[in-house]
C-alpha positions in Angstrom: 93.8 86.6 99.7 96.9 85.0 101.2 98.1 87.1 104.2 101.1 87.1 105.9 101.8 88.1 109.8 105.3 88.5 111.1 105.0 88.1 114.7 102.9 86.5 117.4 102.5 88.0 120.1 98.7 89.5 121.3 98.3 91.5 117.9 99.7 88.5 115.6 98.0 86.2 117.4 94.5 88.3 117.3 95.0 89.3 113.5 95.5 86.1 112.4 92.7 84.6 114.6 90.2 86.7 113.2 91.3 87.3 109.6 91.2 83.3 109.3 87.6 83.1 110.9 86.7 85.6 107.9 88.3 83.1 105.5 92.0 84.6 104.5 94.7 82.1 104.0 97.3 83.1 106.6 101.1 82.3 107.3 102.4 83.6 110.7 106.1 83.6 110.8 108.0 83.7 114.7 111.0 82.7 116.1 109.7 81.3 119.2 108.3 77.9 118.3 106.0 76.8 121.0 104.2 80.3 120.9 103.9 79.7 116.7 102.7 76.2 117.4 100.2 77.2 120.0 98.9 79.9 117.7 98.9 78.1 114.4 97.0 75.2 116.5 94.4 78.0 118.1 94.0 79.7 114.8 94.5 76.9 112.1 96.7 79.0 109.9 100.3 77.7 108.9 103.4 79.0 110.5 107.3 79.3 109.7 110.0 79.2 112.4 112.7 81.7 111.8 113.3 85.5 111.2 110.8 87.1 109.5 113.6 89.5 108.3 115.3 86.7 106.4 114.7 86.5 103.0 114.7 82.0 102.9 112.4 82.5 106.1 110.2 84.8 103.8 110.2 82.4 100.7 109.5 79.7 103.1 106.4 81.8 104.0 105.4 81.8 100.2 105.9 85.7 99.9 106.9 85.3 96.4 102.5 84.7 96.0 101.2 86.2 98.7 99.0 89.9 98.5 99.6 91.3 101.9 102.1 91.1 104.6 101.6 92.7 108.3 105.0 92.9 110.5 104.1 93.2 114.1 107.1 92.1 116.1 108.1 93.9 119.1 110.8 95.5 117.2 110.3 98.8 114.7 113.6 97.4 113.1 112.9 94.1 112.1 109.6 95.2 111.0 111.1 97.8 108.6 113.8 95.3 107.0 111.0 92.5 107.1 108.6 94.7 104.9 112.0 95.9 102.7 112.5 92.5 101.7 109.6 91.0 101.5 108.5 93.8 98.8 112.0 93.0 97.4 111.1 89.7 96.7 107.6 90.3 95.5 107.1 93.9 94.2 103.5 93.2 93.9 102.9 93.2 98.1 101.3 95.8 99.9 103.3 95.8 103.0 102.3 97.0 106.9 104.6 97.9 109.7 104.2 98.3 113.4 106.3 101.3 114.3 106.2 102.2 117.6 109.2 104.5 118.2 108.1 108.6 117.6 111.9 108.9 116.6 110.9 107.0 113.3 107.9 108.7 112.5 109.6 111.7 110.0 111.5 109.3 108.4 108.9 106.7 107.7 106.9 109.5 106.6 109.7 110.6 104.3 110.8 107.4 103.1 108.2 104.7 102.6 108.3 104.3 99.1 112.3 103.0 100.2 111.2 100.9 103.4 108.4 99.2 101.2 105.7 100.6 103.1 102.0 100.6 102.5 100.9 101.8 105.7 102.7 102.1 109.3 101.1 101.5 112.3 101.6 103.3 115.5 99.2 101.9 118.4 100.4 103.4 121.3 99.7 107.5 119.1 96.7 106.2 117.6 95.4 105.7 121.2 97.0 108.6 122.5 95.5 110.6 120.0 92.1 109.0 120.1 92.0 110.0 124.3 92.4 113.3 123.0 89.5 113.5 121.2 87.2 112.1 123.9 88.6 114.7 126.3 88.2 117.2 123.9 84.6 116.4 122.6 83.0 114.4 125.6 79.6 114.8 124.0 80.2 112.8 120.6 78.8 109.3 121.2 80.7 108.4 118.3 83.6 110.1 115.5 85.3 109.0 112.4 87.7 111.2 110.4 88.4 111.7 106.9 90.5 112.9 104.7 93.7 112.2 107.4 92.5 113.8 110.3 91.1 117.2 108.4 87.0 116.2 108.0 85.3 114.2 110.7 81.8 113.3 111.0 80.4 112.2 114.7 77.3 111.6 116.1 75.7 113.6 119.4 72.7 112.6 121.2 70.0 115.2 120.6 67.4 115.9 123.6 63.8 116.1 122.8 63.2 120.0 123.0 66.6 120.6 121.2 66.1 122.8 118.1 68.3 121.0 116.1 65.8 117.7 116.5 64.9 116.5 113.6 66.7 119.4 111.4 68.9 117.5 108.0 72.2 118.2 107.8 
């Protein structure tokens, strides 16, 4: 599968560290050169100078052949019109935007089929939401949801003398 990851900063850098080490072909576009060269040197993955926005910077990338692409700049913006066009340019891509800003969160909702958008990304809710929980359910050792937020299963530590030791659910 041949991924591409607009920005590298700590997430760029990370995703394309550890999607490499589990054998992905990755291209990591940046406009900062030494911070691409040190990351492309780190990780061994390829990298293109330039604005990941730009649609010669994004054929230079190899877009045109590529499966996935992951914008993670440190702008909402760019991310959108970097996900736009890339999808633009191969309608085939499954596209994934960090989106920080809650004042885009409606419209992203409401418009990703325009913006090109497979999935958006908001780190800073995702944790916010995920403290919730904890405070909420301190006993769970462990919870996943389902079904966007509206089934979850979690695990509890049962004492010995509990009744519901060794009961199926």
């Amino acid at each position: 599968m041949k991924i591409i990851i607009a920005g590298s900063g700590k997430v760029g850098n990370t995703l394309s560290q550890r999607l490499a080490q589990e054998g992905y072909t990755i291209t990591l576009i940046d406009k900062n050169h030494q911070v691409l060269e040190h990351v492309c040197e780190q990780c061994d993955v390829m990298g293109v100078q330039g604005n990941c926005a730009s649609m010669p910077v994004l054929q230079q990338a190899g877009v045109a052949d590529a499966d996935l692409l992951i914008a993670v700049t440190h702008e909402d913006e760019v991310n959108l019109l970097c996900c736009t066009t890339a999808h633009g340019i191969n309608p085939n891509l499954h596209t994934i935007a960090r989106i920080r800003n809650p004042e885009y969160t409606q419209q992203i909702h409401a418009l990703r089929d325009v913006f090109a958008l497979s999935l958006s990304v908001n780190p800073e809710k995702q944790a916010a939401s995920e403290m919730e929980s904890l405070l909420r359910f301190p006993g769970f050792l462990q919870r996943d949801t389902f079904a966007n937020g509206r089934t979850a299963i979690v695990e509890l530590r049962v004492a010995k003398d509990s009744k519901l030791r060794n009961v199926s659910l």
